[in-house]
C-alpha positions, 0 to 999 in steps of 0.5 A: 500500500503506498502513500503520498507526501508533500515532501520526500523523507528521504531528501529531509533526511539527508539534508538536516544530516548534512546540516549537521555536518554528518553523513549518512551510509546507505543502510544506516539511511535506509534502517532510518527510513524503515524506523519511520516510514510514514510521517505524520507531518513535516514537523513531526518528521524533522523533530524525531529527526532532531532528537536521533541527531542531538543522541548522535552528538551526545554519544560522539561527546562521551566517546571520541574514538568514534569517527565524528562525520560517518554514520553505521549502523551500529552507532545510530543502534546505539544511539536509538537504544540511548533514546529509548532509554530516555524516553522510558525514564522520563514516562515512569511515573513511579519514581518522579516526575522528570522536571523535578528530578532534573531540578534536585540535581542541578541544585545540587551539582556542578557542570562544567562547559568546555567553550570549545564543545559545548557550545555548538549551536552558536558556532554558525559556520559549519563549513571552516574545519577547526578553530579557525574561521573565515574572514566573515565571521571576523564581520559577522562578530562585531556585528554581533557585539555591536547589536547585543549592546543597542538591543539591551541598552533600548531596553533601558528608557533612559536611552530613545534611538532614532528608531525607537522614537520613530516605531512610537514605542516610548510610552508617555511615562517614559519620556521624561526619563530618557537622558540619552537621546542618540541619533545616528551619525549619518544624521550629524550633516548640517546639524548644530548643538550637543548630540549623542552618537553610539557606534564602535570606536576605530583607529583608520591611521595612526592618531586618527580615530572615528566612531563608526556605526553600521552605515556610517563613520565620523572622524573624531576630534579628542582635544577638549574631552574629559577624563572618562569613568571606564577605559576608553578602547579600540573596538568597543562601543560608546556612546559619545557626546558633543558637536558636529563642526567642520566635518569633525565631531568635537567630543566632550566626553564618553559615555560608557554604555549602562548594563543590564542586571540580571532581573532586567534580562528578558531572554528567558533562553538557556544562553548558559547552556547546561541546563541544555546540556544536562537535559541531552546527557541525562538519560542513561545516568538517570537511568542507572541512578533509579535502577540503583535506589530501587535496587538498593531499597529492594536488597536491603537486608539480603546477602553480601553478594547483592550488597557488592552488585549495588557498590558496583552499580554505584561504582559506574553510575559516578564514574559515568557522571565524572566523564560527562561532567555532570555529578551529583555532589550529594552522591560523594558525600552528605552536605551540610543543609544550612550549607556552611561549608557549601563553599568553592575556593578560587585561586588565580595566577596558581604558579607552580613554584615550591614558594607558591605550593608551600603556602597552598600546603598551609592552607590544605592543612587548614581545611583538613582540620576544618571542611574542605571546600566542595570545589577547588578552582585553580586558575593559571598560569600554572608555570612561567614556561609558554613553551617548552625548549629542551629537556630540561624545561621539560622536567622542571615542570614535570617536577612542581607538578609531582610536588603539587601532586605530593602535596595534594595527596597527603590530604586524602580527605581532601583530594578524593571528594572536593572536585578540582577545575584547572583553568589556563592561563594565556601564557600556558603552554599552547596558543594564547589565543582565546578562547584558550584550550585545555591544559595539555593532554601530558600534563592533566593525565597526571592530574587525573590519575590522583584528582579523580573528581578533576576537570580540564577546563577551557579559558573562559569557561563557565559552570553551575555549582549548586544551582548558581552560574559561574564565568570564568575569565584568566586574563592580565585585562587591565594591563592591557587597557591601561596600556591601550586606552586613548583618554585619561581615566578620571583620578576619582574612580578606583581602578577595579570599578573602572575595570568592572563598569568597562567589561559589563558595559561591552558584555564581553569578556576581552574588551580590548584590541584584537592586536592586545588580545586576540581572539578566534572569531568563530569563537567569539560568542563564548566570549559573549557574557549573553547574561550576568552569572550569579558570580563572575570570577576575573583572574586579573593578576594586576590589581588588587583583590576585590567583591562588588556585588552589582545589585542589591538583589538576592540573585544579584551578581557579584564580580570578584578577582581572587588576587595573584597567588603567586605573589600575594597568596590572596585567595576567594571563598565563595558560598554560592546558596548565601550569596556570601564571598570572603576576601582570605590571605595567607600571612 
């Protein structure tokens, strides 16, 4: 019995397969065709395909020695009976519903997201093989940043664009408030009096400098203007005020554009990414911890042989939440429910020196007698080698990381149940391009081996711990903005607040130069801060220590630089669920 379609299954297939950069054998097509022969709908259609390809992604992530592009049969077999797994849990209505079981393990876990994996959705070029991309998403990313700043800040109604005054969507209330009335530079030809302009400031010849929006440009004259309250940098966006004369803007004084608090964001998506991350990997986990408490319930009372089979259960189940990167910290050890000692330790510009790891011996020593942290945070540089030249480099760093390994492994307490988050710094050994990778894959595999609750991150990288959102930046930034700022920054602001209005201004956590800092374009969004996090850790080496909270909120964000420990032995505790953070030093 045949049966005709508006569109051809077969095409649809191959073409969101191939949208996804994979490739489809025949049988393996044809063992999807007969899974689904006749679609209901095109939507339908696309949706199951959708879910097959998101398990297909899922299973490459957690097994890499998988060829990443050609589908077999045997992978997309596994990938369905993952599905299926899935699906199964999320319809067994004896144990929970799903969305709260999803909600008691992110309130108490830790995710870590890598800026090189797990963000593939933003990543919209699928054709440049590796890291590097083509010369349109150099455009493509300052358009964007461009755009996220104008689209938050005519959310703002101190600010009227030309715009929004012309769609009428000012409301009466409104208007007196504005204090910002921007027009659009190509608009500044034969007009007089003070003007506001916004576009992204840019250097054509040395010492000549214009402000540019996507349509136009205007040469600016510097001469007369003030000190400003942020760093006044290449490539970022401002808002400017002055007048027009003689084909020149004459400027007064730049303006740094207001940010956003969290309460104020209205993108209810999940820009974060882990929760849409948990959701594609829980499956099997979730699975295995059901199994397990039933188990555990019904052997209860029986014989030491079923005792070992549920210790080996649980055995997997956590070794299978370390290598996803998603485990439940009270599956490690009990928490303390006024969460007292639900605390994370921050440590930036960790060297690798017997000065520097004595005194992180000292401060072990502390927490042993006391209740570690659930989560350690070493930020880089790990060592003062940016490359290594000959044998002896080599074992150098080979020997202060044995000696951090010594030290951390006589706290047995410690090392086996807080979780360890290794963040690079620029000058590590690789690129520093950012974002930057992972340390190398010869220096974590000692790591690994005695840390087995450790994980390998990328710079920037971002986490949830304990139900709270986390970024994390490791760059030397106000070095370079001290260096590169082309108007005077005002004596009456402190350098940290001038440092933390600048980088929320922009939403971006490298505002400077591509020529101080460079960045891969194709990976500029996980540069992007799309929303605050609850807490924004800057490992800037060049300032003091310092917390500000941005907002009296309970949920606010709070923006905090741990200090160089390398030099100072300054460090951060921070307890995500009482919003409390501690400036600690070691004397």
């Amino acid at each position: 019995m045949s049966q005709s379609f508006s569109f051809d299954p077969k095409v649809i297939l191959l073409k969101e397969f191939d949208r996804n950069g994979l490739i489809l054998r025949p049988a393996t097509l044809n063992k999807l065709l007969d899974r689904n022969p006749f679609p209901s709908s095109l939507e339908s259609f696309k949706t199951d395909i959708s879910v097959i390809i998101n398990q297909l992604k899922a299973l490459f992530m957690r097994n890499p020695a998988l060829e990443a592009n050609v589908l077999d049969e045997t992978t997309l077999e596994e990938a369905l009976k993952m599905m299926e797994i899935s699906q199964k849990v999320s319809l067994n209505q004896d144990n929970c519903k799903m969305s709260e079981i999803l909600k008691r393990r992110q309130e108490n876990s830790l995710i870590v997201l890598n800026a090189f994996i797990d963000f593939p959705q933003i990543i919209e070029n699928k054709v440049s093989e590796g890291i590097l991309g083509l010369a349109e998403d150099k455009i493509s990313a300052q358009i964007k940043r461009f755009f996220r700043i104008k689209e938050k800040l005519s959310r703002n109604p101190s600010y009227s664009f030309e715009n929004k005054r012309n769609s009428r969507n000012i409301q009466e209330n409104h208007v007196d408030k504005i204090l910002y009335d921007v027009v659009e530079i190509g608009t500044l030809v034969g007009s007089s009096g003070q003007k506001f302009i916004f576009g992204v400031l840019i250097e054509l010849d040395q010492g000549n400098y214009y402000l540019q929006d996507l349509y136009s440009k205007v040469r600016l004259d510097l001469s007369i203007c003030e000190a400003s309250k942020g760093f006044i940098c290449l490539g970022n966006a401002y808002i400017l005020v002055g007048e027009y004369k003689l084909e020149v803007f004459q400027v007064k004084s730049f303006i740094l554009p207001s940010f956003e608090l969290r309460k104020e964001n209205l993108d209810n998506k999940d820009l974060f990414g882990a929760e849409t991350k948990f959701i594609k990997l829980y499956g099997e986990v979730l699975n295995l911890e059901i199994e397990g408490q039933d188990f555990l319930e019904n052997i209860k009372g029986k014989d030491l042989k079923s005792k070992k089979k549920i210790d080996k259960l649980l055995e997997r189940n956590l070794s299978q939440q370390v290598f996803l990167g998603c485990f439940d910290l009270k599956r490690i050890r009990e928490v303390d429910y006024n969460f007292k000692n639900s605390a994370v330790a921050v440590f930036s510009s960790f060297l690798l020196s017997p000065e520097s790891l004595t005194k992180f011996e000292n401060v072990l020593k502390g927490f042993e007698q006391t209740q570690p942290p659930l989560v350690f945070i070493l930020m880089g540089e790990f060592s003062p080698l940016t490359e290594i030249r000959d044998s002896k480099d080599y074992k150098d760093y080979q020997q202060n990381l044995d000696l951090f390994l010594k030290i951390v492994q006589k706290f047995p307490k410690i090392s086996e149940f807080s979780a360890w988050l290794f963040v690079p710094g620029t000058l590590d050994l690789g690129l520093s391009i950012l974002p930057r990778d992972c340390l190398p894959g010869f220096i974590y595999e000692k790591i690994r081996k005695v840390l087995p609750l450790s994980f390998n991150c990328s710079n920037p990288c971002r986490a949830k711990i304990l139900g709270k959102e986390f970024q994390f930046i490791r760059n030397d930034l106000i070095k370079e903005m001290r260096r590169n700022a082309i108007v005077s920054v005002d004596n009456s602001i402190e350098i940290e607040q001038a440092f933390i209005d600048t980088l929320l201004s922009q939403y971006y956590l490298s505002p400077v130069s591509q020529y101080s800092q460079p960045v891969y374009w194709k990976y500029d969004p996980c540069m992007a801060i799309e929303k605050l996090p609850n807490f924004l850790v800057v490992g800037e080496g060049f300032c003091r220590q310092f917390e500000r909270k941005i907002d009296e909120e309970e949920d606010g964000t709070f923006v905090v630089n741990p200090g160089n420990w390398g030099k100072h032995a300054g460090f951060v505790m921070i307890y995500p669920l009482l919003n409390i953070v501690q400036i600690c030093k070691v004397n």
